[in-house]
N, C-alpha and C positions, 0 to 999 in steps of 0.2 A: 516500541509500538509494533502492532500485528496487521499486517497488509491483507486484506481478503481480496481477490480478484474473481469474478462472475461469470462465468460463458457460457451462452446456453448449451442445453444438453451435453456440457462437457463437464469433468468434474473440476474444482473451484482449486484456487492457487493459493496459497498460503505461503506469505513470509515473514522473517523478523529481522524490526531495524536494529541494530547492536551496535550504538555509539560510543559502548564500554569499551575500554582499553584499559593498558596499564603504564605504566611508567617507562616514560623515555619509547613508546610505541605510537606507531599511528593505526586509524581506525577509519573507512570506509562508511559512512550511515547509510549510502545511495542503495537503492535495490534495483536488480537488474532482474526482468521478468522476460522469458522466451516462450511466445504465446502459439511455436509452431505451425502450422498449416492455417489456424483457422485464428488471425489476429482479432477478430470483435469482442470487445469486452463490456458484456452490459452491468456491470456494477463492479467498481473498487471504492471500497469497504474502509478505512482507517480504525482500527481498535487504541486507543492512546492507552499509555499506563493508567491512567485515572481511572478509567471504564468508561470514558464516554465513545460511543462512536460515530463517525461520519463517511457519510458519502459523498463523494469527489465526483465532478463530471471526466468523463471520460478519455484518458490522456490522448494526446497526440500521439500515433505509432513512431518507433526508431528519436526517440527527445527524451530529454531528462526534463522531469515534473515537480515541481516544487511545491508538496503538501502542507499546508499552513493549520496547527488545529484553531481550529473557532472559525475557520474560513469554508467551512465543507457544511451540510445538509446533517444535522444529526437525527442521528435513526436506532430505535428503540431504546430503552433505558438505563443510566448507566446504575 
């Protein structure tokens, strides 16, 4: 999945979850976002593999968020 994150007039944060691993390794899915001087964020975005995507209300600063799909606001067409 592809994380879109929103701040006004600043430019927009983009990451990706990567639960792929290999053999006998482990693998991190968490994403850790450093939103700098100006922590507001008015939209995180979720893109799933399928194409659908959703938007999540807005996490609590410095906590781990636990994004569920089918549990978020979907927005535009997959």
């Amino acid at each position: 999945a592809k994380v879109q994150i929103k701040r006004g007039g600043l430019a927009e944060i983009w990451r990706r979850v990567r639960p792929d691993g290999s053999y006998l390794s482990a693998n991190d899915s968490r994403i850790v976002v450093g939103l700098g001087s100006s922590p507001a964020i008015d939209a995180l975005i979720v893109h799933w593999p399928d194409g659908v995507a959703e938007q999540f209300d807005r996490p609590e600063p410095k906590r781990y968020t636990t994004l569920v799909q089918g549990q978020g606001r979907r927005v535009g067409a997959p």
